[in-house]
C-alpha positions as CSV (number, residue, x, y, z in Angstrom):
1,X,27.6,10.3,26.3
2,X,25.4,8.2,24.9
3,X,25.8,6.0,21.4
4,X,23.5,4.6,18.6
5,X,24.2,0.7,18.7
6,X,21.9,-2.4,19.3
7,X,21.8,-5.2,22.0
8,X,20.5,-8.4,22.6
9,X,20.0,-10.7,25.3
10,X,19.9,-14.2,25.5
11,X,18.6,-16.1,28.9
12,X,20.0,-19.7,29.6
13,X,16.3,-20.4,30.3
14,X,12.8,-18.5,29.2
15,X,11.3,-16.6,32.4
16,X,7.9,-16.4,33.4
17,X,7.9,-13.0,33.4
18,X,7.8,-10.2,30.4
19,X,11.3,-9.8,29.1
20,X,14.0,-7.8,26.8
21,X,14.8,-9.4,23.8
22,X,17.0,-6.5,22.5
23,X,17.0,-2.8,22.0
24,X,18.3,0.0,19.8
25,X,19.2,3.5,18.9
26,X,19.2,3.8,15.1
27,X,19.9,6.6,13.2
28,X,20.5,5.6,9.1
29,X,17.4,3.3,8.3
30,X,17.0,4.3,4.4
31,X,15.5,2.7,1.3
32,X,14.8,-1.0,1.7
33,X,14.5,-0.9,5.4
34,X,11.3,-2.6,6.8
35,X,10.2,-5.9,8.7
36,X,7.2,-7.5,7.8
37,X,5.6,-9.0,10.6
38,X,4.4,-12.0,9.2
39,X,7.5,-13.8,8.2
40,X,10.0,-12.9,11.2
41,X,11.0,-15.8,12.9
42,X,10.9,-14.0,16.3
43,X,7.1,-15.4,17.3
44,X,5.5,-14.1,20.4
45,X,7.3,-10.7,20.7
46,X,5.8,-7.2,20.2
47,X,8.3,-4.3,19.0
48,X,8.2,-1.0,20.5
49,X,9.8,1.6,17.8
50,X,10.1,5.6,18.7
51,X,11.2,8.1,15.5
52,X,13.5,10.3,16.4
53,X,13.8,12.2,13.2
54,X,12.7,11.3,9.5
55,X,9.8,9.2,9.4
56,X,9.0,5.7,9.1
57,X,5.4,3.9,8.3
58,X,3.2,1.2,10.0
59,X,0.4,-1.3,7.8
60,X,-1.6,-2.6,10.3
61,X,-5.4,-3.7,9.5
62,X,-5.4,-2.5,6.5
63,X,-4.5,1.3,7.3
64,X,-1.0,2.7,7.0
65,X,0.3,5.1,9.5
66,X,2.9,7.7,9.2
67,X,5.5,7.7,11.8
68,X,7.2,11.1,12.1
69,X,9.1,12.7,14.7
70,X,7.5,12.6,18.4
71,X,5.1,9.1,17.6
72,X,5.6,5.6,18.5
73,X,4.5,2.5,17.1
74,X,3.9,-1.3,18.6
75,X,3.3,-4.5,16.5
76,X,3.4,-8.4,17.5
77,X,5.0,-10.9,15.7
78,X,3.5,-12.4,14.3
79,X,1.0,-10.4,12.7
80,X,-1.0,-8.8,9.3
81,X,1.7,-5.7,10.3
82,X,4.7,-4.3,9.0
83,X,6.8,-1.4,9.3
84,X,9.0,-0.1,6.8
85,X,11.1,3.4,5.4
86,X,8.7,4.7,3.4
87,X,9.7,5.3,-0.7
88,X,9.0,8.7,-1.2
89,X,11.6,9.4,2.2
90,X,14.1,12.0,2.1
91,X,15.5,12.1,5.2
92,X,17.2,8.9,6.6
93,X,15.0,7.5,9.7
94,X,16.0,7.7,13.3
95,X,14.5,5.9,15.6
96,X,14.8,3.8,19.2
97,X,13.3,0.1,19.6
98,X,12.4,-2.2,22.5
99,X,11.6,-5.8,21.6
100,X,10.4,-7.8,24.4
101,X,8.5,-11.1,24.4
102,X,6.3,-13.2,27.3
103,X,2.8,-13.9,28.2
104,X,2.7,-10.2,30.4
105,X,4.7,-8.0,26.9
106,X,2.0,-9.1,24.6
107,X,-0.9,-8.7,26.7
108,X,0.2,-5.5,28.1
109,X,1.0,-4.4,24.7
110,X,-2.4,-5.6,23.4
111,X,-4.0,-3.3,26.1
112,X,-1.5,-0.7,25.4
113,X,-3.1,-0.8,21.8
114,X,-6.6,-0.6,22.9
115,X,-6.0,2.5,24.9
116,X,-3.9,4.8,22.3
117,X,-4.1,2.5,19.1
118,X,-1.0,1.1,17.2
119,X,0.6,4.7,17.0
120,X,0.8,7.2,19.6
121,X,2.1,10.3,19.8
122,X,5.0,10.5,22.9
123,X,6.9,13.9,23.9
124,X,10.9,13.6,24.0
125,X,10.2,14.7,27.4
126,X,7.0,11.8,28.3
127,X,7.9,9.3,30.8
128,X,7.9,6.4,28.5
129,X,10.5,7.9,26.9
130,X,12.5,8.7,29.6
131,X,12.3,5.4,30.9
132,X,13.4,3.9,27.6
133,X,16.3,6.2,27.7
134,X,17.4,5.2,31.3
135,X,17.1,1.7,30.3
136,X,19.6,1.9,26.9
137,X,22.0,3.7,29.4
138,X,21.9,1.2,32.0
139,X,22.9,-1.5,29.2
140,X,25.0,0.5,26.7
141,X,27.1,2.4,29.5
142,X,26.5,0.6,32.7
143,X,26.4,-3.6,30.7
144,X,23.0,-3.9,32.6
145,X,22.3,-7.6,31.7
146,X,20.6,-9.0,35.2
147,X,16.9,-10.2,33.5
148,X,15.1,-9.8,36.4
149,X,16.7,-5.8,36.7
150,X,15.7,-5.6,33.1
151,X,12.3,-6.6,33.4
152,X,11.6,-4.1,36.4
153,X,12.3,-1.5,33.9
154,X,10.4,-3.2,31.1
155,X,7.4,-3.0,33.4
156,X,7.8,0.4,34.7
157,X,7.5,1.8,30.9
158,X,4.6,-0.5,29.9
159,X,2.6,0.9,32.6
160,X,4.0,4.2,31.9
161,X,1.8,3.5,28.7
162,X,-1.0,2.2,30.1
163,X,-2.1,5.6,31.5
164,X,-4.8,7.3,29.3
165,X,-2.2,10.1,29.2
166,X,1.1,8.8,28.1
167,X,2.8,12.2,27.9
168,X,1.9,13.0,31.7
169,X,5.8,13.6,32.3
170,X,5.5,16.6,30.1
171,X,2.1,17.5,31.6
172,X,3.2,17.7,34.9
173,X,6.0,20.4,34.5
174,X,3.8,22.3,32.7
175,X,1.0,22.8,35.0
176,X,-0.1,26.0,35.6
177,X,0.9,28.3,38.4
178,X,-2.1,28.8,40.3
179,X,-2.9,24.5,40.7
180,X,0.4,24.1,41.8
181,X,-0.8,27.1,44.6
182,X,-4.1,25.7,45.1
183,X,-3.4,22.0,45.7
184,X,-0.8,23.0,48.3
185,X,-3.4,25.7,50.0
186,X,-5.8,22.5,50.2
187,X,-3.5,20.2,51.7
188,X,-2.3,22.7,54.2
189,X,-5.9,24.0,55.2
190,X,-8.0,20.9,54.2
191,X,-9.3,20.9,57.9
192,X,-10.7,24.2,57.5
193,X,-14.3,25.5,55.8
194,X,-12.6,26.6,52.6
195,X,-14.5,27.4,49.8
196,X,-13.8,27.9,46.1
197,X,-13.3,31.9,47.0
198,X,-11.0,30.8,49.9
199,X,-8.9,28.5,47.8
200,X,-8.5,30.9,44.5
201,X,-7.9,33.8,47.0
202,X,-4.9,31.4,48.1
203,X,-3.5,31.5,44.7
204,X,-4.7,35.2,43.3
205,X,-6.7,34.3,40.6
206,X,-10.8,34.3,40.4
207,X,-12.4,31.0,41.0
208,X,-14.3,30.5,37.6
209,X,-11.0,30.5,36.3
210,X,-9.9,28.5,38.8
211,X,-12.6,26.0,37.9
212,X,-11.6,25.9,34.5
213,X,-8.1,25.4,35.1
214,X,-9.1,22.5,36.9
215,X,-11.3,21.1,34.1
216,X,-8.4,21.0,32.1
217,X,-7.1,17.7,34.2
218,X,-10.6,16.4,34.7
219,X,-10.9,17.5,38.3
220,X,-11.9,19.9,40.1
221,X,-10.6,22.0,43.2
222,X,-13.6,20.8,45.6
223,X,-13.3,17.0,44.7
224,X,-9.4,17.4,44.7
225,X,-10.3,18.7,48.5
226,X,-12.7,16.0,49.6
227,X,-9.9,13.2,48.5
228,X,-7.4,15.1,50.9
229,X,-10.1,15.3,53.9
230,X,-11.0,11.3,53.3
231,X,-7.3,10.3,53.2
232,X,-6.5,12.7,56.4
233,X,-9.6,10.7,58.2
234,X,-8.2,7.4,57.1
235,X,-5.0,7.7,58.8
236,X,-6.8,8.9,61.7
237,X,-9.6,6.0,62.3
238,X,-6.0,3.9,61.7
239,X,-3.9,5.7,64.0
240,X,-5.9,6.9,66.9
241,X,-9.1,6.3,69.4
242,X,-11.0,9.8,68.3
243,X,-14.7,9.4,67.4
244,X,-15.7,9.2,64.1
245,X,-17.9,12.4,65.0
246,X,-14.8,14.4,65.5
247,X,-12.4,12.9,62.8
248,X,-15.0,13.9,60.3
249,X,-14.9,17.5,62.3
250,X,-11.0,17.6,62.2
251,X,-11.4,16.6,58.5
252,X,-13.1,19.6,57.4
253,X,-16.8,17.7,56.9
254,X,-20.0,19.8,58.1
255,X,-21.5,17.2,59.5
256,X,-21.1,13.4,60.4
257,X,-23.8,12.5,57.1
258,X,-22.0,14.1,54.9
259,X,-18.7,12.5,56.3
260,X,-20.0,9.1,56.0
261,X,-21.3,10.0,52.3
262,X,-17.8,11.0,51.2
263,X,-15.9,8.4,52.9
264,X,-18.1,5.9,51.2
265,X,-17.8,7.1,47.9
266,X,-14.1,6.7,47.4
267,X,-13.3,3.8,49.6
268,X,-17.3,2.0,49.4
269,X,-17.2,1.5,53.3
270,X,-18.5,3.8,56.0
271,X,-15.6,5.1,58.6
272,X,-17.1,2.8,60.8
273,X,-16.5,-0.1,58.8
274,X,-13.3,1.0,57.7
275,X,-12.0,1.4,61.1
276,X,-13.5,-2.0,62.0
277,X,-12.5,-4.6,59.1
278,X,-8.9,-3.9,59.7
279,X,-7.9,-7.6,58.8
280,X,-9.5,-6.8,55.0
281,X,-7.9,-3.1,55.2
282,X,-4.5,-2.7,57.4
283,X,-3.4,0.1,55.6
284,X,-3.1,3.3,57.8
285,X,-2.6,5.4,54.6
286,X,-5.0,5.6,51.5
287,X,-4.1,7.3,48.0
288,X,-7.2,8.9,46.0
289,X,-5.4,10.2,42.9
């Protein structure tokens, strides 16, 4: 089971890579808790900090920020920030904390900012989280002190923050029924003519609600369908000698102008090219989401 505690590291020699300067699991922060970012001596870190419970505040640019339960902060040091327990508190403030310092932590961090700004709101249950969580058990329980093993994970969460949806852990176990049905009808049957009838008869709802299901993850079924046919055609201009007439057949496309129009779009070659430029493009398999 895990504990609240802190832990720091302390290279023999500074790595050109982003790396853990310590982390924590805090659960009593009270009155006259805060760090002002101006005057700590750690210089050219940034500080991640999740509340847990209770609720904490941020200054930064002249706005403060409430911290609650569920929402995230991330400063640099230096910096016109601090963070602090706030007076009128009542309940004592739990939180978790990375601190991590390099070229990569702050400018990943920096970008992280422009994307959600200095607070954003993370499910218990977002992959950020989660990842923070698998780190403190891999050091608290496990004494994970390797650098380089640390910064694999340091990476894996800021990029697990980069994504304009940071809580897309929790998304994806909550998407609905009938996508779930649909996507896998699609990848099944993408060679076939399918159209939006066939597809939300596969999953027994109507297809303007379909549609709108859909629009609720900025897609929508047809386009999720032409990125299955074009990465089905990729592997097969890799992987055999068939014409590109008949991959774009076997593919599920009309006709071979619409093929090349669709192929182009996502990958800004024409199968023919594709096929032929194999020194620029040896991959046989090609993701679209």
């Amino acid at each position: 089971m895990l504990q609240p505690g802190s832990f720091a590291f302390r290279p023999f020699e500074a790595q050109p890579y982003m790396t853990l300067d310590s982390l924590g699991w805090s659960t009593d922060a009270e009155a006259g808790y805060g760090n002002d970012c101006r005057i700590r001596s750690d210089k050219g870190h940034a500080v991640f900090q999740y509340t847990l419970s209770g609720e904490g505040r941020v200054d930064s640019d002249g706005q403060t920020w409430e911290v609650p339960a569920g929402y995230g902060f991330i400063v640099r040091v230096p910096s016109e920030q601090r963070y602090y327990y706030p007076p009128e508190g009542t309940e004592p403030w739990a939180f978790v904390w990375l601190n991590i310092c390099g070229e990569d932590a702050l400018r990943m961090c920096d970008r992280i900012v422009e994307k959600h700004g200095p607070v954003v709101r993370l499910s218990a249950e977002s992959q950020p989280i989660a990842i923070f969580w698998e780190m403190y058990q891999a050091v608290s329980v496990d004494r994970l002190s390797d650098p380089i093993e640390l910064s694999a994970h340091l990476y894996k969460w800021a990029l697990s923050l980069l994504r304009s949806d940071a809580n897309y852990a929790a998304k994806e176990s909550g998407i609905h029924p009938a996508i779930r049905q649909a996507k896998r009808f699609m990848r099944d049957h993408f060679a076939q003519s399918l159209t939006l009838e066939d597809i939300a008869a596969s999953c027994g709802v109507s297809r303007s609600y379909l549609c709108r299901l859909f629009q609720k993850e900025n897609d929508s079924p047809l386009a999720y369908l032409q990125r299955r046919r074009v990465e089905a055609a990729v592997t097969m201009l890799r992987k055999t000698d068939a014409s590109i007439q008949s991959i774009g057949i076997r593919c599920g496309f009309d006709s071979p102008s619409y093929f090349g129009k669709t192929f182009r779009h996502y990958l800004q070659l024409t199968p023919g090219e594709f096929r032929r430029r194999t020194a620029e493009h040896p991959y046989d398999t090609v993701y679209l989401d």
